[in-house]
C-alpha positions in Angstrom: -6.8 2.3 -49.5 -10.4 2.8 -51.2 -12.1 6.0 -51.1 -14.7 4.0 -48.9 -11.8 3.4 -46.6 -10.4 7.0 -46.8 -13.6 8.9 -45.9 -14.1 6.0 -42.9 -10.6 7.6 -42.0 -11.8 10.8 -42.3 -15.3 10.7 -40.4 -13.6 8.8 -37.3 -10.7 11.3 -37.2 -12.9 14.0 -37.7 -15.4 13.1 -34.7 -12.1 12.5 -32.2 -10.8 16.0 -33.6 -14.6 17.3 -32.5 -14.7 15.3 -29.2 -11.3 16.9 -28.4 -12.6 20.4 -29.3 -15.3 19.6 -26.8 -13.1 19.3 -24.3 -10.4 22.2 -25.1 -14.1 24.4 -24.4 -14.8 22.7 -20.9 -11.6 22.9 -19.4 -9.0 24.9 -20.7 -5.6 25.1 -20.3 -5.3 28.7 -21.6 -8.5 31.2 -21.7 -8.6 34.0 -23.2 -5.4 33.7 -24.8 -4.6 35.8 -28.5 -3.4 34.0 -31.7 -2.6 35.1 -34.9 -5.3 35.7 -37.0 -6.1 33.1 -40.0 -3.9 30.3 -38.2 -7.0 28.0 -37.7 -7.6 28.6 -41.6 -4.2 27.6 -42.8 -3.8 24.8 -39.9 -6.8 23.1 -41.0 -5.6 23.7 -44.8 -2.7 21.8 -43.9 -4.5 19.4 -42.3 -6.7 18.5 -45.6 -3.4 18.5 -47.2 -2.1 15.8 -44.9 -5.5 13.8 -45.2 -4.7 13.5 -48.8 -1.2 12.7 -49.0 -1.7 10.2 -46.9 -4.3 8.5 -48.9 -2.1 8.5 -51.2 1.0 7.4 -50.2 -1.5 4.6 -48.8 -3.1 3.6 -52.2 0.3 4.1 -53.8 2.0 1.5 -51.8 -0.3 -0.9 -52.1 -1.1 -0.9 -55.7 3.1 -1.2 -55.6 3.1 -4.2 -53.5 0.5 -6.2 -55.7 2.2 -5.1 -58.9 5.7 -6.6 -57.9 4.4 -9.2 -55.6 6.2 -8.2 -52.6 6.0 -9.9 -49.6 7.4 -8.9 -45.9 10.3 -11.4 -44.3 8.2 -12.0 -41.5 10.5 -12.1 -38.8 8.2 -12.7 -36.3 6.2 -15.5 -37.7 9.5 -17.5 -38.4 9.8 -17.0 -34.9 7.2 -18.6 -34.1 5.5 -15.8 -31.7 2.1 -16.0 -31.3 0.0 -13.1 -32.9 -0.5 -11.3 -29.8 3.3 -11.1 -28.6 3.6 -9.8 -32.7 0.9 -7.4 -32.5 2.5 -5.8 -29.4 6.2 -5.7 -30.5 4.8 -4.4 -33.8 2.8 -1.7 -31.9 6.0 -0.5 -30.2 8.4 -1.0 -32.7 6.1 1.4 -35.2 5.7 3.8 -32.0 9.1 4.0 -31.3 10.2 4.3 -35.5 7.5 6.8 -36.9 6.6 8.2 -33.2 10.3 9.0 -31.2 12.7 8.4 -34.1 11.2 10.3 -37.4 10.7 13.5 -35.1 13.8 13.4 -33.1 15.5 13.4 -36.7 13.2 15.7 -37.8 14.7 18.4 -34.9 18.5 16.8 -35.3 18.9 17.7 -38.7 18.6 21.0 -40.2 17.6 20.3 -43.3 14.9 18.5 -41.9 14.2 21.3 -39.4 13.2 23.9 -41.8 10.0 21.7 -42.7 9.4 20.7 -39.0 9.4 24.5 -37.9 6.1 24.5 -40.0 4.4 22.5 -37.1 6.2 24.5 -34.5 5.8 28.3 -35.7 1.9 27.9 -34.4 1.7 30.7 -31.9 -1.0 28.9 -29.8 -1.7 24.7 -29.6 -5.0 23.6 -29.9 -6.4 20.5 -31.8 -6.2 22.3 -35.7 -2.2 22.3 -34.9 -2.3 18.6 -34.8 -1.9 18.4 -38.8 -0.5 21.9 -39.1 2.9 19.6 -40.8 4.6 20.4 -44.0 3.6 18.0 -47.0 8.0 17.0 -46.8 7.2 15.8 -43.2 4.1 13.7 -43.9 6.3 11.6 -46.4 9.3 11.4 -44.1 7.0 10.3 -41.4 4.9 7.8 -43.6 8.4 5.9 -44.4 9.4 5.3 -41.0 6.3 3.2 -40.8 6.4 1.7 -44.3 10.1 0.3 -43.9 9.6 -1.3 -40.7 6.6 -3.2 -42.0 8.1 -4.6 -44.9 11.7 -5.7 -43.3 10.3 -6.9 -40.4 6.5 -8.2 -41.6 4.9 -6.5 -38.7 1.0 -7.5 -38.5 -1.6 -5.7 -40.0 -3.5 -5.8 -37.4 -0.5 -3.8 -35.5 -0.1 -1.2 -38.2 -3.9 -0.4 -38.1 -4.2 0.2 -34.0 -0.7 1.9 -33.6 -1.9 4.3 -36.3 -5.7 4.7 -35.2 -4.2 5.2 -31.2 -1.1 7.3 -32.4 -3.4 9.8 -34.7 -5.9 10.1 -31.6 -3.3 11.0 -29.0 -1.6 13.3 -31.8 -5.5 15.1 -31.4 -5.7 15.3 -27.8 -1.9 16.0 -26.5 -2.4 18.9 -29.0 -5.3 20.0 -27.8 -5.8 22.8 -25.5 -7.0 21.0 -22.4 -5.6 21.5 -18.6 -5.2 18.1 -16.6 -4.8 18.4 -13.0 -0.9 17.7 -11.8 -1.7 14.4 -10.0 -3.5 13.0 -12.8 -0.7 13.9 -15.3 1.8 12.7 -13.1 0.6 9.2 -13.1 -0.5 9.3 -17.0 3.1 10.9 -18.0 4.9 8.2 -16.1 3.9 6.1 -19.2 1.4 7.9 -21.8 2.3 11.1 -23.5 -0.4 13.6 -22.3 -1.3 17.2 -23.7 1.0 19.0 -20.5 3.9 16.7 -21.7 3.6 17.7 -25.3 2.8 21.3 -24.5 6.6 21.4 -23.3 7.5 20.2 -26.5 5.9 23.2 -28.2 8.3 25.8 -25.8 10.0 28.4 -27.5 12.7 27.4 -24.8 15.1 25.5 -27.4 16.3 22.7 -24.5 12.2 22.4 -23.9 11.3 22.0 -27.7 14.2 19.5 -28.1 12.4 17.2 -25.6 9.5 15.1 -25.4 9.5 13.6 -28.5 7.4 10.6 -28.0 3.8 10.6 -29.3 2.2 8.0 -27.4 4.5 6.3 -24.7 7.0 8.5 -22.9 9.5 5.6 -22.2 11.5 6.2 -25.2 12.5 9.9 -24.1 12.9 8.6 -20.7 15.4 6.0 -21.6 17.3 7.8 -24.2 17.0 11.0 -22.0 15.4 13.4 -23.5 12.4 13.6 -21.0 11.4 16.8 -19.8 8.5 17.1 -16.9 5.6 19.2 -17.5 5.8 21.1 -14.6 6.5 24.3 -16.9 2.8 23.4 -18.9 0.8 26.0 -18.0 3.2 29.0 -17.9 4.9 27.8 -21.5 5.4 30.3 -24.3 4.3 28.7 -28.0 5.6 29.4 -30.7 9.4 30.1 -32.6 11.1 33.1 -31.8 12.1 34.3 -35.3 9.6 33.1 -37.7 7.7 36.4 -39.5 4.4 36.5 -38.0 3.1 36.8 -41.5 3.9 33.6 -42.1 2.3 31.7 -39.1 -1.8 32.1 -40.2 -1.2 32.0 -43.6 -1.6 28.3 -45.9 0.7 29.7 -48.8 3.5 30.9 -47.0 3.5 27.9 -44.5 4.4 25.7 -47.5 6.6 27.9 -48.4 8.6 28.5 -45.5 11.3 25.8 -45.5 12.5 27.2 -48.8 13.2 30.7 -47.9 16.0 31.8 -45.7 17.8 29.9 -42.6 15.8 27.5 -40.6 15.1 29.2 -37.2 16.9 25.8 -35.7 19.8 26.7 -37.7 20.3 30.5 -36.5 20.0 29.0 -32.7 22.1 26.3 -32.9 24.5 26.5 -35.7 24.1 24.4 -39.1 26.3 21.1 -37.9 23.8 18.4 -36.9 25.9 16.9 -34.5 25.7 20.3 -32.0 22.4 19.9 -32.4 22.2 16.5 -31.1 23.8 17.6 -28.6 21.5 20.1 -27.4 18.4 17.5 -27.9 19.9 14.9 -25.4 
């Protein structure tokens, strides 16, 4: 990726990220509610952070690819599908890997956990805890989009919208806007809206263990680990024994992971598969 590209990034992340803000102002899901002073500072250092990384990892694998002249399978085009039956499977094959599956592990194991709980410690949701995500995550994220792509050959043209639509709904499910019940209802039933997602942000450890989808819900519908949004507007943020010191400040965010048990961990016990359990 060219610095041309990555500020283009930037500016069109940046203006949905604004748009969303807009919104959050107009309608509300909570007014008037408290958060921890600094957290807007440190989510939005985070979010730089992330910006970067991901550059990158970007620039990195490319310069990789041309230097050992690597080339995909292309599953699909020895097919024979046409382009538009590859740009959809490609679509939900990188939704389902980098969307459901890298955050589902990311709450299964604990290891795993005690970066993840960076993104969950944020006492109140809004659009700056979008890329409030440990560094770790980023990179465990980025590879369950990266090793699809190459085994399978997925289309670029598949990797650039599921990654342009999935960073836009990541903005707006975080952000704090209220959606009337009927209109969620018949959004949820397929697309993952800011009340579904607001669930997934529960202190309530069978509520954040749910709803792990970022843009279609019919992965945590089929593997059952859907969870109506019902509960939205009376849900508690936040993890119940993370310091409060921690939560609005950047250092100690990065931190965090290294210091102690994971808050996963003390809840649930340290063997990943009781913790599987509890997410299904």
């Amino acid at each position: 990726m060219t610095a041309g590209e990555f500020l283009t990034n930037i500016a069109i992340l940046s203006t949905i990220m604004g748009v969303a803000a807009l919104i959050e102002a107009a309608v509300p899901m909570f007014s008037g509610r408290a958060w921890t002073r600094g957290r807007r500072a440190a989510n939005l250092g985070l979010t730089a952070v992330v910006f970067l990384l991901n550059w990158s990892l970007s620039s990195a694998t490319a310069v990789f690819a041309v230097a050992m002249s690597l080339q995909p399978p292309a599953f699909a085009r020895g097919l024979g599908l046409p382009m538009s039956v590859q740009i959809i499977a490609g679509f939900l094959i990188l939704d389902f890997s980098a969307g459901y599956l890298a955050h589902r592990a990311l709450h299964v194991f604990p290891i795993l956990w005690r970066f993840h709980q960076v993104h969950h410690s944020d006492d109140f949701v809004d659009v700056t805890t979008t890329y409030r995500t440990h560094p770790v995550e980023t990179v465990w994220r980025f590879l369950f989009v990266i090793v699809p792509v190459w085994i399978i050959g997925i289309p670029a043209a598949a990797v650039v919208i599921q990654r342009l639509v999935s960073a836009a709904n990541g903005i707006f499910e975080h952000g704090n806007i209220r959606l009337s019940t009927p209109v969620d209802r018949v959004l949820s039933s397929i697309w993952v809206t800011p009340n579904i997602h607001k669930i997934h942000h529960s202190r309530e450890l069978s509520e954040t263990n749910s709803n792990y989808a970022n843009v279609l819900t019919i992965y945590d519908r089929l593997l059952g680990t859907f969870t109506p949004s019902s509960r939205a507007e009376s849900v508690v943020y936040g993890l119940d024994d993370v310091d409060p010191a921690q939560i609005g400040s950047f250092g100690a965010l990065l931190s965090m992971p290294f210091e102690g048990k994971s808050s996963l961990t003390e809840k649930s016990g340290s063997d990943p598969a009781h913790v599987d359990t509890i997410s299904t």
